[in-house]
N, C-alpha and C positions, 0 to 999 in steps of 0.2 A: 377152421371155419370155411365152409363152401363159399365160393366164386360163385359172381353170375354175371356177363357180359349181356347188353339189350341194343339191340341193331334197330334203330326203326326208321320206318323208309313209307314214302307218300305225303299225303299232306299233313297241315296244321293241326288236324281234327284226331288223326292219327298220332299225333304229337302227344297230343293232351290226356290219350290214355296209356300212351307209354310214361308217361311221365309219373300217371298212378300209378301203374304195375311197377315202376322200380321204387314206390314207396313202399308197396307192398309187400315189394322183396324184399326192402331195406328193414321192414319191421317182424317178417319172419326168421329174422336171425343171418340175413345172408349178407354177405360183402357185395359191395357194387365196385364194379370194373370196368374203365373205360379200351383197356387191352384186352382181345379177345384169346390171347398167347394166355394171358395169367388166369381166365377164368376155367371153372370146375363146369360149368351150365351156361350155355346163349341161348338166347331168344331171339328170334326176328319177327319182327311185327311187320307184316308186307302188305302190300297194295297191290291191286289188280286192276285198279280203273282204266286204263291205259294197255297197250302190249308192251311201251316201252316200262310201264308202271310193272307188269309182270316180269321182263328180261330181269332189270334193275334185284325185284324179289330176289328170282331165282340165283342171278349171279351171286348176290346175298351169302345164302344160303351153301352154295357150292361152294366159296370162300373159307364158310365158317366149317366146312365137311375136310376142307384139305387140311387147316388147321387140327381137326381133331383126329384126324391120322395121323400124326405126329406128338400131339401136344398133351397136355393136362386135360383138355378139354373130355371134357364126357358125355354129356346129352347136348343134342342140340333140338329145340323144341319151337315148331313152325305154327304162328299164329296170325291172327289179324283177319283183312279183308282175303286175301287167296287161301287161307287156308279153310275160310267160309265156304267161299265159293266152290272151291273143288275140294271139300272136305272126303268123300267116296271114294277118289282116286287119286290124290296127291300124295298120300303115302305108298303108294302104289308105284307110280312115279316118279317119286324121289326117295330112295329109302335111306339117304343119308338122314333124315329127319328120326329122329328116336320119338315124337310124339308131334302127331296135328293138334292143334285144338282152334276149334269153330268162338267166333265172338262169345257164343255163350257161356263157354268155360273162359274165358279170357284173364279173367280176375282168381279164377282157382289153379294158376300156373304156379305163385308160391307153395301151396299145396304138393302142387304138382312134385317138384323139387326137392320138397325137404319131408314129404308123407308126414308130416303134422296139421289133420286142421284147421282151423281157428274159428271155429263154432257156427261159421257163415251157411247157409247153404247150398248146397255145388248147383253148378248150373243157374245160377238166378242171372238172369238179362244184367247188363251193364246197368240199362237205365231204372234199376230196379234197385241200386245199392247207390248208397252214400259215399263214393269216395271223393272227399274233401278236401285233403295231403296230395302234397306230389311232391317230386323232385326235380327241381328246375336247373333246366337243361338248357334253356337260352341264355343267357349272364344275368338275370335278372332285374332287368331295365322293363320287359315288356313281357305277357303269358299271354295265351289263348284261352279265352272262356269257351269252353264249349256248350250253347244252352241247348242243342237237342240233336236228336241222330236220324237217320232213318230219312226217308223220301217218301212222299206221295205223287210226286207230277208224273212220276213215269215217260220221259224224254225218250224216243224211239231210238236214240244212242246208248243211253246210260244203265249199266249194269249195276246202277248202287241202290235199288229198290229190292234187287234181286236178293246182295248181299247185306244190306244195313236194315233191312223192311221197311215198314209204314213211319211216318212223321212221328217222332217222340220227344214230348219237350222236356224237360227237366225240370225239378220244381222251382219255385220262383227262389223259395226261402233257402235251399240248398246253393244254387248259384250265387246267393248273397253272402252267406256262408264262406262259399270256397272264395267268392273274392275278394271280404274280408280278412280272411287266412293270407293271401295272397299281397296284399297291403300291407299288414303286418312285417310281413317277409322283404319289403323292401320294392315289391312291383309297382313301379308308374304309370303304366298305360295297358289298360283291359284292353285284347281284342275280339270281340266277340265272333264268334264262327256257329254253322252250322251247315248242315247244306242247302238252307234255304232260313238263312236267322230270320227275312221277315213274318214267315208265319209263327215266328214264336208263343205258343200258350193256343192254338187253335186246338189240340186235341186235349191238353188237359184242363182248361178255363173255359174251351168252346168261342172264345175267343182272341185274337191275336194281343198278348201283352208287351208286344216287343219294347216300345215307348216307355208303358209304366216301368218296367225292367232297366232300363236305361236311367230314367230319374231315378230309379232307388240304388244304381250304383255310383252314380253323380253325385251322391252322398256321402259315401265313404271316404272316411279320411286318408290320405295319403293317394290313391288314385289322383293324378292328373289327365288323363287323357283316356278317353273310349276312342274306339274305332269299329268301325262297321263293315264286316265282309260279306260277302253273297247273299244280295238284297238284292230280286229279282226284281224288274224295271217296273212288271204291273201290280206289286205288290206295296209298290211308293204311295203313299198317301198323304194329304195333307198334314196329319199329325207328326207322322214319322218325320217331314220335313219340316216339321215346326222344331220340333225335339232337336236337331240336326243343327238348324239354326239359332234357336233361343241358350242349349245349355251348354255352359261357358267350355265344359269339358269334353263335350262330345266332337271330335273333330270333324271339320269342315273336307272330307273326305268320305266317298263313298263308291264299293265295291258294287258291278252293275254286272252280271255276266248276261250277254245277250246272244252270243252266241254266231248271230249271224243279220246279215242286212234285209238277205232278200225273202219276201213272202211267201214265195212258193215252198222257199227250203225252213223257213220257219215253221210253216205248217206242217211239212214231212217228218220234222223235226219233234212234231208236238209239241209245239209251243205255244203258250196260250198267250200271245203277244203277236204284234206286224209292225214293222217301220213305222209308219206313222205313230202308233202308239209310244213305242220308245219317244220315237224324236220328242213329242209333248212331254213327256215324262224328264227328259235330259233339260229341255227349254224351262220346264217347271223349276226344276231343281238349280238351275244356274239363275233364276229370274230372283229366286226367294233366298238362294246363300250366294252371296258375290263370291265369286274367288274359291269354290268349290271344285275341291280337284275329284274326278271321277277317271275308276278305274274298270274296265269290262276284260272278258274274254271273249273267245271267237274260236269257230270251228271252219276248216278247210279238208276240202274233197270228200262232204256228207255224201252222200249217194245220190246220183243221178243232178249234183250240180255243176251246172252248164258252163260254159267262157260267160254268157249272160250274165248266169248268177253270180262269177266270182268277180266281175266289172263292177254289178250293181252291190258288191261286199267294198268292193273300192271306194265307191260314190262314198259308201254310206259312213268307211270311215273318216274319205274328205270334208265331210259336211260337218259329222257330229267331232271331230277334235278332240278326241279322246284322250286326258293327261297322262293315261296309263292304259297301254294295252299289252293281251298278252295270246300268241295266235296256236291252238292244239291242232295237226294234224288229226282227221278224223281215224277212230280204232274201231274196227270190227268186232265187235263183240257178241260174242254167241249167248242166244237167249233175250237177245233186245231184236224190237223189231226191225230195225235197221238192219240186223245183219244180213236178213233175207231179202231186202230193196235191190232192186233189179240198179242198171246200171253205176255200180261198186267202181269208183274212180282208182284210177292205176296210180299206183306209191309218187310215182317222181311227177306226174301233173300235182299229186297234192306239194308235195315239198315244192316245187315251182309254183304256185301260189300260195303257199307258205311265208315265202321269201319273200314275193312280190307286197305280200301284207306290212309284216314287219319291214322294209324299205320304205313304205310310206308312212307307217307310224311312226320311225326314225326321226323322219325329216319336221314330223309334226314336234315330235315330244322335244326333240332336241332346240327348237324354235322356240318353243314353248320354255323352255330352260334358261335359254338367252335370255328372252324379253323379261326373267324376272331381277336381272341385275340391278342394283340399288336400292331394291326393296328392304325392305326392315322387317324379320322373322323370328319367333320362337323357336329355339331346335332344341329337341331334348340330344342329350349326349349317351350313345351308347360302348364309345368306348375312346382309346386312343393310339392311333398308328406311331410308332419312336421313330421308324422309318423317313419318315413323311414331316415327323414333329404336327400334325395337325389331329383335330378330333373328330372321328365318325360320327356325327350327328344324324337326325333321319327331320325334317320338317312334316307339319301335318297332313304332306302331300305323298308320304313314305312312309308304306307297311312293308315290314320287316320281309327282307329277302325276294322281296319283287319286286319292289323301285328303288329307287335312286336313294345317295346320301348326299351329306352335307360335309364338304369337310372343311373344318373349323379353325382358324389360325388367332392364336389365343394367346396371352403371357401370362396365365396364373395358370393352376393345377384346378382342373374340375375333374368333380364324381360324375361317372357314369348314372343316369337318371335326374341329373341336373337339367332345367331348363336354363337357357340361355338367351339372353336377344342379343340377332344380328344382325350385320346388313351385307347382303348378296354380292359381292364383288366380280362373280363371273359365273361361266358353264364348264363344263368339261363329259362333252358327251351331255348322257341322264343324270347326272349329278352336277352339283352345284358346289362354290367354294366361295367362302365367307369369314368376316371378322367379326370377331366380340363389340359391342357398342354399349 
């Protein structure tokens, strides 16, 4: 029975269709392999958002090419977002790759593999099929919902309207679906992604059902916790923050990507947002949920931003206090209109303001970490260090692999996906350390 080894690299979102394709594999008759030595067939599902998001790919790739000069290995088959992108020439430039394939064929890779059908029709868009199954890849404490794909804003940086297209929501009933399957299975905590979850249902409803969507998974048995990623600051609405704060599941944590402080480079940015607007938006959001931890992103050395502009990125993150930040050197990307903006900032200013970022969010988060000492908390348990003898917890201040944990000092044996109460005994750095009460 054929091997098949799946490499996948980039975000969450990215996650969630690898996670289908290896059920896919799993159901057309192939073995799943975590060793890329013992497989007959790999996959990489890459990412190009980024150039470090591209090296990463590529290195990928050339890894799994030295391996198959040697190995069992027999096809190695290049997909995802770069193989979107520079579908025309990537095989071209890379011929270690035995076959590209464009998001569209994405799901006809088992196909690909084993030349048997399965009755689907080739080429149908992702968000055009039902895949409901996956194979979970995180330990199964927490999954990624992904309710839709694709972009509309067109950000004068971002190359993913280019490669993902127009905004595409997913059906309501399908997503209910999958994260019923998903509870079944043992999953605790939905998190919902997309690249812009608040507009969820504008293209297929005509209007945004993010909310209703939310109460109908607030429903499902076994779900303890929702969490909410990439909710753009001016798509916050009264509802949404009702939703946030009234259901008992949905945590008091919220994903803000803003990008940046200053005006001038918001607007170059295309952004349909300016400081002041956030600010009222972060003031709203901490007015109406107490103790709301918010998490943003931020861009450094956009084009033609000034020592001005990257002072007034300073202010703005001394003011607003951000519980989680996280700061992307700017990437030139060809085909966005950025890449053609006149004064293109030199590598090491941006990494020196890079630095200078994260140094000051340091000093915040880690502040921020102390003052919650004695507090009394729920922490879900996602696993246990023997090392350490303590429990990797994450509180509802902690999405998975970009903030901080909890670690837990305990005298019984808990399962992972356990809630817990506890009270915060100290800091350590961005995480926290606590006992069972």
């Amino acid at each position: 029975m054929s091997s098949v080894f799946l490499l996948s690299l980039g975000c969450d979102k990215n996650l969630t269709d690898s996670e289908k394709l290896l059920h896919e594999l799993e159901a057309s008759g192939l073995t799943l392999t975590d060793d890329p030595a013992e497989a007959d067939h790999a996959v990489v599902n890459t990412c190009c958002f980024t150039e470090e998001a591209k090296k990463e790919s590529i290195e990928g790739i050339m890894e799994l090419s030295r391996i198959k000069e040697g190995g069992r290995l027999k096809t190695l088959i290049v997909a995802g977002c770069m193989a979107e992108r520079y579908i025309d020439t990537l095989a071209e430039m890379m011929p270690e790759a035995d076959r590209v394939v464009p998001l569209s064929s994405f799901f006809d890779i088992p196909e690909m593999i084993t030349g048997c059908p399965d009755g689907r029709t080739s080429g149908q868009a992702d968000g055009q099929r039902q895949h409901l199954s996956r194979v979970i890849t995180t330990g199964g404490v927490y999954e990624y919902l992904k309710i839709a794909d694709g972009c509309n804003r067109n950000c004068t940086y971002c190359a993913i309207p280019l490669i993902r297209g127009p905004y595409r929501s997913y059906p309501e009933e399908q997503l209910l679906a999958e994260a019923r399957g998903l509870a079944i299975r043992g999953v605790k905590e939905l998190i919902l992604v997309a690249q812009e979850t608040s507009l969820y249902g504008i293209d297929l409803y005509r209007e945004k059902r993010l909310t209703g969507l939310i109460r109908k998974l607030c429903g499902i048995d076994g779900i303890e916790h929702i969490r909410l990623l990439y909710v753009y600051p001016e798509s916050v609405d009264d509802e949404l923050i009702d939703v946030i704060g009234s259901e008992e599941k949905v945590l008091k944590y919220l994903d803000l990507p803003v990008q940046h402080g200053s005006d001038r480079i918001l607007k170059l940015m295309g952004r349909h947002t300016d400081r002041a607007s956030i600010h009222r938006v972060i003031d709203r959001l901490r007015s109406a949920v107490p103790g709301i931890a918010l998490r943003t992103s931020l861009i450094t050395g956009f084009p033609g931003e000034t020592e001005e502009d990257h002072e007034i990125l300073m202010d703005f993150v001394r003011t607003e206090r951000f519980d989680r930040l996280g700061v992307f050197i700017y990437s030139r990307e060809e085909g966005t209109k950025a890449y053609s903006m006149p004064g293109q900032v030199h590598w090491k200013t941006k990494e020196r303001r890079r630095k200078a970022l994260m140094e000051l969010q340091q000093g915040i988060a880690f502040e921020k970490a102390r003052s919650l000492t004695g507090q009394e908390m729920r922490v879900m348990v996602d696993g246990f260090l023997p090392e350490e003898n303590v429990y990797a917890c994450r509180s509802y201040r902690d999405a998975p692999d970009v903030d901080g944990l909890v670690f837990l000092k305990a005298d019984r044996e808990i399962m992972s996906g356990t809630l817990v109460s506890c009270r915060i005994t100290g800091s350590a750095g961005y995480d926290l350390v606590a006992e069972e009460i």
